[in-house]
SEMAR-888980 format. One line per field, with one value per residue (C-alpha): y negated, x, z negated; residue number from 1. Coordinates in nm, 2 decimals, padded with zeros to 4 digits, always signed. Example, Ala and Ser with C-alpha at 12.3 -4.5 7.8 and 13.67 -1.06 7.14 Angstrom:
2
Y: +00.45, +00.11
X: +01.23, +01.37
Z: -00.78, -00.71
n: 1, 2
//
This chain:
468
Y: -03.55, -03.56, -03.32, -03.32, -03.19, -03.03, -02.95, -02.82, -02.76, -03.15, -03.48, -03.71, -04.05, -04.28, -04.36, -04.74, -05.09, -05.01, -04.70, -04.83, -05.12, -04.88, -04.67, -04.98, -04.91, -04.55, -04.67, -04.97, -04.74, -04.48, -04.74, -04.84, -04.48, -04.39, -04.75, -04.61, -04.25, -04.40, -04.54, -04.26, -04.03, -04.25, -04.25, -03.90, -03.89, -04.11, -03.92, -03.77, -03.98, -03.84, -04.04, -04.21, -04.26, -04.61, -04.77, -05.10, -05.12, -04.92, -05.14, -05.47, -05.26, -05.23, -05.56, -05.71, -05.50, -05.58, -05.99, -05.87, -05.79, -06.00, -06.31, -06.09, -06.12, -05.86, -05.88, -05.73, -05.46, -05.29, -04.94, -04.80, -04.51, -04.46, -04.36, -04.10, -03.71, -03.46, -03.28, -03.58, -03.60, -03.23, -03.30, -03.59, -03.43, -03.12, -03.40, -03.55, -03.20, -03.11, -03.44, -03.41, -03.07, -03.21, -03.52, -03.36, -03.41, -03.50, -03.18, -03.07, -03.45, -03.36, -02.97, -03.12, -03.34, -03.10, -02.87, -03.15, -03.16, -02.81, -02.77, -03.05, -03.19, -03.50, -03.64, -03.78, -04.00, -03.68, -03.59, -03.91, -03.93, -03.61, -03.66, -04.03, -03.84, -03.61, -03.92, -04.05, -03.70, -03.75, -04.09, -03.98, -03.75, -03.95, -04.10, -03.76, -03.72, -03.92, -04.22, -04.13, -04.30, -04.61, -04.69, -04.67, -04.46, -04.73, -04.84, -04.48, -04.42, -04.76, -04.75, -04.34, -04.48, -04.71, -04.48, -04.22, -04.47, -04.57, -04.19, -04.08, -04.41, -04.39, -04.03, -04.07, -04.31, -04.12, -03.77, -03.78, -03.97, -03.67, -03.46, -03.63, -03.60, -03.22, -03.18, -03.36, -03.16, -02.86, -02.96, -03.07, -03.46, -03.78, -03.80, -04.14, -04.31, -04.14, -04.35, -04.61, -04.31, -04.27, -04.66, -04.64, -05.03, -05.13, -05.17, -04.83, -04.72, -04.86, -04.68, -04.34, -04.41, -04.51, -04.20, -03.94, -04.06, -04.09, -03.91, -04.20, -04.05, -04.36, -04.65, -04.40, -04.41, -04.78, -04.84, -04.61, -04.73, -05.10, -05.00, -04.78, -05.06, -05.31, -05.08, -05.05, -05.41, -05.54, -05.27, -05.14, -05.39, -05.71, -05.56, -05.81, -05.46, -05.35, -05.70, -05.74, -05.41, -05.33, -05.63, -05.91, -05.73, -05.72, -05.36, -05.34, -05.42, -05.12, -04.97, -05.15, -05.02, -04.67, -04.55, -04.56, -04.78, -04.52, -04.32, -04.01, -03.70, -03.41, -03.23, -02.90, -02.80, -02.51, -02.45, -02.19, -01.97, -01.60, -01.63, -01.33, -01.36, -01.37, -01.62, -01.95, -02.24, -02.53, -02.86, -03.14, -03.33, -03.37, -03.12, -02.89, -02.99, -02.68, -02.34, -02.11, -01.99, -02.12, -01.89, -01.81, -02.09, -02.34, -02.60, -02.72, -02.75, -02.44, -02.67, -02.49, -02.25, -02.07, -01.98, -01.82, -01.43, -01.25, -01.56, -01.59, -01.89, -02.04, -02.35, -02.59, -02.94, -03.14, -03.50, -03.73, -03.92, -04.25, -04.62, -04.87, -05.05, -05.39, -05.52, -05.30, -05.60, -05.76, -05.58, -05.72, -05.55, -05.24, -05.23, -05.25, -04.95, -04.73, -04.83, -04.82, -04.43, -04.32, -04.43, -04.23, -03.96, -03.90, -04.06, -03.89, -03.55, -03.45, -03.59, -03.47, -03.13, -03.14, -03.25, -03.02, -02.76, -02.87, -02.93, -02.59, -02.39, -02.56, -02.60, -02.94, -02.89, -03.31, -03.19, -03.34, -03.00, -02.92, -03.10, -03.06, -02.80, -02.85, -03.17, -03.12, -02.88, -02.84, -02.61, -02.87, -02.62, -02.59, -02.96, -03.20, -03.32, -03.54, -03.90, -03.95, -03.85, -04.12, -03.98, -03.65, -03.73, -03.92, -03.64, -03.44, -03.45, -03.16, -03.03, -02.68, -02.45, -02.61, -02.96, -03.06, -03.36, -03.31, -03.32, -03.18, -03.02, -03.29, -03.08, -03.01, -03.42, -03.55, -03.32, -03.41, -03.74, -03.76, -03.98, -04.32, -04.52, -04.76, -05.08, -05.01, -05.33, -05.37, -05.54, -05.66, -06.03, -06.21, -06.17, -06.13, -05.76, -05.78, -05.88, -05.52, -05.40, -05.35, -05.07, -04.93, -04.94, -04.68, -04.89, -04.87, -04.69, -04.41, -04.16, -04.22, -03.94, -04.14, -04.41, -04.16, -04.03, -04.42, -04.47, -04.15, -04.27, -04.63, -04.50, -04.19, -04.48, -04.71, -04.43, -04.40, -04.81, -04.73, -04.46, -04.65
X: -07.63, -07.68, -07.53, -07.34, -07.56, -07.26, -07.10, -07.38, -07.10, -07.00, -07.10, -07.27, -07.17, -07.41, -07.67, -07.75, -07.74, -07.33, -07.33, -07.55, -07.31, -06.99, -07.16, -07.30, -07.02, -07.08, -07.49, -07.38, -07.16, -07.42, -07.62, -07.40, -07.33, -07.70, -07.74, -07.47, -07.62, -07.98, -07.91, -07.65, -07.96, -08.27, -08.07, -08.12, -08.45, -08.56, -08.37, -08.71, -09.01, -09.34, -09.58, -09.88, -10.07, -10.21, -10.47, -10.45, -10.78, -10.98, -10.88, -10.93, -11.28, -11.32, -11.24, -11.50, -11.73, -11.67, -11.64, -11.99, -12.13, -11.96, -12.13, -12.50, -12.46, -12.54, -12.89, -12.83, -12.59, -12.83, -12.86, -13.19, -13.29, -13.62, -13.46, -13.26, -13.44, -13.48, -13.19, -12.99, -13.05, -13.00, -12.62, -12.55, -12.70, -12.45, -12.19, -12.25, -12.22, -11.89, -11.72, -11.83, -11.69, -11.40, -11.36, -11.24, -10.87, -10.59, -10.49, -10.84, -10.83, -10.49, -10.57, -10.88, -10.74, -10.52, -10.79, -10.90, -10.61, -10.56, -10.91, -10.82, -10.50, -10.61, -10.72, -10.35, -10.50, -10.63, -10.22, -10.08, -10.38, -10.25, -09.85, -09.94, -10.17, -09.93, -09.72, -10.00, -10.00, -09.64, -09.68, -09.95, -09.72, -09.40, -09.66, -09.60, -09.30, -09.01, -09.12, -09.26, -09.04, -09.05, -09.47, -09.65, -09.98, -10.23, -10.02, -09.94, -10.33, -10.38, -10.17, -10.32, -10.67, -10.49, -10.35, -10.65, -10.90, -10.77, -10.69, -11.03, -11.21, -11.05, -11.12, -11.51, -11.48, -11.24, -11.38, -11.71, -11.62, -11.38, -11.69, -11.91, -11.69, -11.63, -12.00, -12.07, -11.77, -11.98, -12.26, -12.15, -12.31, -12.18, -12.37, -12.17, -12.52, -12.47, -12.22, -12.44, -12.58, -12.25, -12.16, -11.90, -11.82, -11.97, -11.59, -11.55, -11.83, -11.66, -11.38, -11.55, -11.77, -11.43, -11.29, -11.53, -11.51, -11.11, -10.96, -10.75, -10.59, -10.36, -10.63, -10.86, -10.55, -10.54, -10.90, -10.85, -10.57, -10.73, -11.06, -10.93, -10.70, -10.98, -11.16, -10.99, -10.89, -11.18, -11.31, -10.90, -10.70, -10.88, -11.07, -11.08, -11.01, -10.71, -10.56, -10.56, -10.42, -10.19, -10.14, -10.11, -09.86, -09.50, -09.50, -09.66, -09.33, -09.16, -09.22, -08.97, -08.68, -08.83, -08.95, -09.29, -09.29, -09.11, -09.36, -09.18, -09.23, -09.04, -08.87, -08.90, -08.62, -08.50, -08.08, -08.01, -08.19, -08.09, -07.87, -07.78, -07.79, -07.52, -07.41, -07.27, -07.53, -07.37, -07.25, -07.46, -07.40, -07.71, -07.81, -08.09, -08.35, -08.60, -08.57, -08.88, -09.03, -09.33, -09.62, -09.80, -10.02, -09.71, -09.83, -09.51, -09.68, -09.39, -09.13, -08.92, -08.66, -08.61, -09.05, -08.90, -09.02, -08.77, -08.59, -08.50, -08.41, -08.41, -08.59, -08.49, -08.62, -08.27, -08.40, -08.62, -08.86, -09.03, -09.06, -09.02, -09.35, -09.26, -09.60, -09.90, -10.07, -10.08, -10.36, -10.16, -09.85, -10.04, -10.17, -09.83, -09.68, -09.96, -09.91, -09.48, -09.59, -09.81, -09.58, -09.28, -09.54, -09.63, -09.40, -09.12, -09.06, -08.86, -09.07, -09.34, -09.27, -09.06, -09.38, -09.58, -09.40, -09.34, -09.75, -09.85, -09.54, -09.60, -09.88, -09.94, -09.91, -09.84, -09.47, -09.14, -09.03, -09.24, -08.99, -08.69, -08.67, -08.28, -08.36, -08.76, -08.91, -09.28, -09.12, -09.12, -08.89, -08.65, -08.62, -08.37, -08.41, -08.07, -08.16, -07.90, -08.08, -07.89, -07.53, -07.61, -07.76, -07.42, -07.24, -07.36, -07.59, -07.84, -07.89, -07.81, -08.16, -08.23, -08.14, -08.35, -08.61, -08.96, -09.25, -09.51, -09.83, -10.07, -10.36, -10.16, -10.09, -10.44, -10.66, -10.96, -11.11, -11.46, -11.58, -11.67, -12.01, -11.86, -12.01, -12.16, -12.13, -11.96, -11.61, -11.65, -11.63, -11.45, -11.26, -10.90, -10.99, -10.93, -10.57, -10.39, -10.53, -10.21, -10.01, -09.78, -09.42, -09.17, -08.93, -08.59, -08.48, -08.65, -08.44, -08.51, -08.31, -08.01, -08.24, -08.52, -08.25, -08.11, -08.49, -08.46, -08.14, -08.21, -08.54, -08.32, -08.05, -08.34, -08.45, -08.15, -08.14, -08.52, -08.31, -08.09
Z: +07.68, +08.05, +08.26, +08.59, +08.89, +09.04, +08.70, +08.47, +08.22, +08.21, +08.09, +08.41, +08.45, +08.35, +08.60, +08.65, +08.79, +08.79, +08.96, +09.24, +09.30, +09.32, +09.58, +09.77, +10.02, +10.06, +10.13, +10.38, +10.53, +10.62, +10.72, +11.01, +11.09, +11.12, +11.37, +11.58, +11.59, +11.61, +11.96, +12.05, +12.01, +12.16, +12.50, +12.51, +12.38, +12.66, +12.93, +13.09, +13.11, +13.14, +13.36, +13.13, +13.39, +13.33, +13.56, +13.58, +13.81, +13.51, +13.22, +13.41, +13.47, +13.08, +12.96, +13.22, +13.06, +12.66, +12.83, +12.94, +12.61, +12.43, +12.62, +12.57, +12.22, +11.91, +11.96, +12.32, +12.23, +11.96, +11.99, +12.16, +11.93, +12.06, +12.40, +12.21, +12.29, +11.98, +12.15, +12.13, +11.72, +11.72, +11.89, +11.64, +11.29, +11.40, +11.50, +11.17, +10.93, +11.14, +11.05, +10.68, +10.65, +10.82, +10.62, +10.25, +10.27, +10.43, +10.51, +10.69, +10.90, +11.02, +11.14, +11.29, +11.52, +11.63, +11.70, +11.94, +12.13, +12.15, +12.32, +12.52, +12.58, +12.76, +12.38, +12.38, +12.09, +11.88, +11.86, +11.81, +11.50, +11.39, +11.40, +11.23, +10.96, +10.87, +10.80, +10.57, +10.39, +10.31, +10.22, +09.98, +09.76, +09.79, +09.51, +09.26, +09.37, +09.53, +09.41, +09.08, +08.84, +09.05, +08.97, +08.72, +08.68, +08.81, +09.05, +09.21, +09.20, +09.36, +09.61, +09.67, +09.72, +09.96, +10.22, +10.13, +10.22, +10.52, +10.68, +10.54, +10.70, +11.05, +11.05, +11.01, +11.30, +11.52, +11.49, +11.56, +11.95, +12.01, +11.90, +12.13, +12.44, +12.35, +12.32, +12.66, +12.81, +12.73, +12.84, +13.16, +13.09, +12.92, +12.62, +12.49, +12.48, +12.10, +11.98, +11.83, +11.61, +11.46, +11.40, +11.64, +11.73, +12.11, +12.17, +12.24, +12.53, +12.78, +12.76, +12.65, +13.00, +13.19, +13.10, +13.19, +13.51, +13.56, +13.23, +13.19, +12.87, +12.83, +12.86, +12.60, +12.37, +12.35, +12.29, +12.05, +11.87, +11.90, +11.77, +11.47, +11.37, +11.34, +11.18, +10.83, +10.91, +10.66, +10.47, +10.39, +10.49, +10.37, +10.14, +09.79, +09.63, +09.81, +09.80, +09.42, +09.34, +09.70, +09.96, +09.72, +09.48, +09.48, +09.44, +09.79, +09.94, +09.79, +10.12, +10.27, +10.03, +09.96, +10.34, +10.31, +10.61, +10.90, +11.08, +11.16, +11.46, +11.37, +11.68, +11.65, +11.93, +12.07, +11.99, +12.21, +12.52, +12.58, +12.26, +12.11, +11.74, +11.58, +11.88, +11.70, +11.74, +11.98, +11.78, +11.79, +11.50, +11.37, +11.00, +11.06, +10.87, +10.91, +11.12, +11.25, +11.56, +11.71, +11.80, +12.14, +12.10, +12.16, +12.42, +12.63, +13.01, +13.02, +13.09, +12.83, +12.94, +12.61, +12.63, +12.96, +12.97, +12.82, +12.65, +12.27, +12.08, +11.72, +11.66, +11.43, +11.32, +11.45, +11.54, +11.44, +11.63, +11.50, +11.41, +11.12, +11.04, +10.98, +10.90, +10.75, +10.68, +11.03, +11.24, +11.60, +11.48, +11.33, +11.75, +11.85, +11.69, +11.79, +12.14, +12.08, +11.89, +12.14, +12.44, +12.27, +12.21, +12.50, +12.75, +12.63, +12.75, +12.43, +12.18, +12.36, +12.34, +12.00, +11.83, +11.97, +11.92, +11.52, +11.50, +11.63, +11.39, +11.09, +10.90, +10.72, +10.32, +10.25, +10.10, +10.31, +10.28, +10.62, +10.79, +10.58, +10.33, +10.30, +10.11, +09.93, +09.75, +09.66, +09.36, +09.06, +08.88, +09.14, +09.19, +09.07, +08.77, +08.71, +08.69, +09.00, +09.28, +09.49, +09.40, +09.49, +09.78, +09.87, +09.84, +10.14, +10.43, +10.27, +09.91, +09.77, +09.59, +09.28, +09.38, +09.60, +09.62, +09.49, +09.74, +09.61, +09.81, +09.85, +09.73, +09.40, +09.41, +09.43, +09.50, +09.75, +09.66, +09.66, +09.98, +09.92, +10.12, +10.33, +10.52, +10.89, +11.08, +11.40, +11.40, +11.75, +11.72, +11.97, +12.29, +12.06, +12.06, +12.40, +12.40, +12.30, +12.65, +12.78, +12.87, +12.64, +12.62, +12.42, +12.24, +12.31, +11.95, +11.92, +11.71, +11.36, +11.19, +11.03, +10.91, +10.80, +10.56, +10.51, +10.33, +10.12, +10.01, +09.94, +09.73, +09.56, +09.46, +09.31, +09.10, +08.99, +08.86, +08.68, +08.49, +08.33
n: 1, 2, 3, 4, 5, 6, 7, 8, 9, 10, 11, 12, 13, 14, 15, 16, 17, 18, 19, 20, 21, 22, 23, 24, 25, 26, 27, 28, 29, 30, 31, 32, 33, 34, 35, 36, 37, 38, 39, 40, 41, 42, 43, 44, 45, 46, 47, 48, 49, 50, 51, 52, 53, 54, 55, 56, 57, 58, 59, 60, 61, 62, 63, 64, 65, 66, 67, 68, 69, 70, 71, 72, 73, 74, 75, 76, 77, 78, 79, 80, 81, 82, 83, 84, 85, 86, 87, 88, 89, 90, 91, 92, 93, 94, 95, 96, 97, 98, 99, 100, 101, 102, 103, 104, 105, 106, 107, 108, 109, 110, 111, 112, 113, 114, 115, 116, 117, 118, 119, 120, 121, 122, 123, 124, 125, 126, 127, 128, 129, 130, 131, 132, 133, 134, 135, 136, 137, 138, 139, 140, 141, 142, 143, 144, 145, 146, 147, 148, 149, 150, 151, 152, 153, 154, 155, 156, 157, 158, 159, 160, 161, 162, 163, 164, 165, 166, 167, 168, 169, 170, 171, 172, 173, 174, 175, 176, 177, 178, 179, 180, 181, 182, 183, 184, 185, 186, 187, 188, 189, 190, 191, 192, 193, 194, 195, 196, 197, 198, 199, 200, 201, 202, 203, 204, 205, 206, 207, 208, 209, 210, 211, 212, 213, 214, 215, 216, 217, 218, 219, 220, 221, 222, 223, 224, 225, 226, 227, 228, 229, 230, 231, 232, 233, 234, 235, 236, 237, 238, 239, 240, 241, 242, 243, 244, 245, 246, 247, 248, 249, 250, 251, 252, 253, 254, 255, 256, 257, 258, 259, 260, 261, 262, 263, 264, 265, 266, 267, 268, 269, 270, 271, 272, 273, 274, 275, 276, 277, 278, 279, 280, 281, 282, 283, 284, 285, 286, 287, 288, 289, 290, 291, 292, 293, 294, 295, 296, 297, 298, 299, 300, 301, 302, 303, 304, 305, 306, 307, 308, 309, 310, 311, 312, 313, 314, 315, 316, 317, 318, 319, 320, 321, 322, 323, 324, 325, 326, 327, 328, 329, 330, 331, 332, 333, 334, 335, 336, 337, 338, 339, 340, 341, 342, 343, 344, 345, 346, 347, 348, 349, 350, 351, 352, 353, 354, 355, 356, 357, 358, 359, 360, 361, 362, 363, 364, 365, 366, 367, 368, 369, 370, 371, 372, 373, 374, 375, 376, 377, 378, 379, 380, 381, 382, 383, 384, 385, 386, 387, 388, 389, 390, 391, 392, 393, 394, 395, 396, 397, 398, 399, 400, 401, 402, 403, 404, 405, 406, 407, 408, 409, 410, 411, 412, 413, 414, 415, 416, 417, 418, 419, 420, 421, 422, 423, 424, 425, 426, 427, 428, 429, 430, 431, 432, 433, 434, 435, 436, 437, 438, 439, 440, 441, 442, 443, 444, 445, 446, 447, 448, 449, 450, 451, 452, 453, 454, 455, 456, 457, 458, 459, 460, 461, 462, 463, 464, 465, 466, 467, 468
//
């Protein structure tokens, strides 16, 4: 006989089609509570804007440029390697053996590009890569655990492959330009002429050569973004592969119900300045969702009273930043969330500094319970094993020990994967690439916590219909 989660000592109702349709109320209910706090929220989110910087002049510049090569044709744009030095192979073999050391997992992708933007802050695109690939971590072991019961074997390891893939492939692509302008930075002289050694699309000089001149981190960004995108757009994307087993199957839509399709920034915030401690924390009305302190590396432009001299504060994980994907599979929607991300990113103050302050404190492990250890566990044998997740999670906005969600570690999920040879031509086709040139916007919702929890929920309560 089953037992009750909150009375070990009774019989549990019978989890099912029926129970999900009594607490259908209850889940629309929180629904319309989370819209309401969802806007309440963004408007304070958005309160202080931080300049992007965007220069018209320079990305007018750029797209003359890629309409330049674009009219010259492939056979004009192919790479000159006899003008490359034996320095300059020197620079890309060490480019090249720092990637692949880089490359293994998940987990070292993320640190890396944070590494990046530590060095350099004006890489804005090296911490949006790592606040979206921590996203892809979690996705990756909602497979083991959240979502478990909900796919079957092939489908989990499918669908794995899937999000692997793409992180790993965007990563070989990405990494070794932030090398390459790290490198020249050192030097003290553009050394983008090395691109081509790496198979990095034309697309991108331009914008490399643009900013070395102006460190236009914004116009970077969206080449970036653009380029990446296109990049996984055949060989992930539209792959025959992928769209057998992933983009042509119902199952691929489960995102939609279970939350795979929210990108979300945790805000690691700080409660109280010059709080003495035992002082009561100020209601906000939002649950905590994780609690630490961040170290002396915390990068904030030291706009933050409580990193003051002489200040003391808790920080807690209260808020939510982040946006529903609506459609993986379109590549000019896929270009408009970046650009939406990075613009809340970035060009919020609170995000900003939230997410900076969360990636520099916490270290990436792939488990929800990073972010919210009052709901996930890593622990298998502390998590919740009653087939009504959804119930319980109805009955309060955080879970007591020994109740919570399982997330596992991503490493004790999957493992690395080995690395996979992938095709080398350039994407850059046409002038439609062009058309995401454009500065970027943050949308006007931008706090994602109620609806975060809304996906949990909706996934939690369809786990508990596959129970029955």
């Amino acid at each position: 006989m089953k037992q009750s989660p909150r009375n070990p000592d009774g019989p549990a109702s019978a989890p099912g089609l029926k129970d999900f349709l009594r607490r259908l109320p209850s889940v629309i209910g929180e629904a319309v509570k989370g819209k309401a706090a969802g806007i309440a929220e963004s408007s304070r989110l958005r309160e202080e804007r931080l300049s992007l910087e965007w220069n018209e002049a320079s990305a007018r510049t750029v797209a003359t440029e890629l309409e330049d090569l674009l009219r010259r044709g492939p056979a004009a744009r192919a790479a000159r390697e006899d003008a490359w030095s034996e320095a300059d192979r020197e620079l890309a073999e060490e480019i090249a053996l720092a990637t692949g050391r880089a490359v293994s997992s998940n987990i070292t992708r993320t640190e890396a590009y944070l590494a990046c933007y530590q060095a350099y802050p004006e890489l804005h695109w090296a911490f949006l890569a790592h606040m979206v690939s921590r996203n892809a971590g979690w996705n990756m072991t909602d497979l083991r655990g959240r979502l478990a019961d909900l796919l079957d074997e092939s489908e989990k390891k499918a669908y794995y492959r899937f999000l692997e893939r793409s992180n790993a492939l965007i990563f070989q692509d990405a990494y070794p330009q932030l090398l390459l302008y790290i490198k020249s930075r050192e030097l003290g002289s553009s050394r983008f002429h090395l691109l081509p050694y790496f198979h990095v699309s034309e697309f991108m000089r331009p914008f490399w050569e643009r900013f070395w001149i102006d460190r236009g981190s914004a116009l970077l960004t969206v080449g970036l973004i653009i380029n990446e995108q296109n990049y996984i757009e055949k060989r992930v994307i539209r792959h025959p592969y992928y769209q057998k087993h992933i983009t042509d199957k119902p199952s691929f839509h489960l995102n939609s119900l279970a939350g795979l399709n929210q990108v979300v920034f945790p805000l690691l915030e700080a409660e109280s300045s010059h709080a003495a401690d035992d002082e009561p924390a100020e209601e906000t009305g939002q649950e905590t969702m994780n609690a630490t302190t961040p170290g002396e590396s915390d990068h904030d432009d030291g706009s933050d009273p409580a990193l003051v001299e002489g200040g003391r504060a808790r920080y807690e994980v209260r808020r939510l930043a982040g946006r529903v994907v609506s459609d993986f599979g379109s590549l000019q929607d896929r270009i408009a969330l970046g650009k939406s991300l990075y613009a809340m990113l970035m060009g919020l103050r609170a995000v900003r500094s939230g997410a900076e302050r969360f990636a520099v404190s916490v270290p990436h492990s792939g488990s929800r319970c990073d972010y919210w250890p009052e709901l996930f566990t890593a622990n298998s044998k502390e998590a919740l094993t009653s087939a009504m997740q959804g119930s319980v999670l109805l009955e309060g906005e955080t879970l007591p020990p020994g109740m919570r969600l399982f997330s596992p570690k991503l490493l004790d999920a999957w493992g690395d994967t080995p690395y996979e040879p992938i095709s080398r031509e350039d994407w850059l086709k046409d002038h439609s690439a062009l058309d995401g040139i454009s500065a970027p916007q943050p949308p006007y919702l931008c706090d994602i916590s109620r609806e975060h929890r809304g996906g949990i929920l909706k996934a939690a309560l369809a786990h508990d219909v596959a129970g029955d």
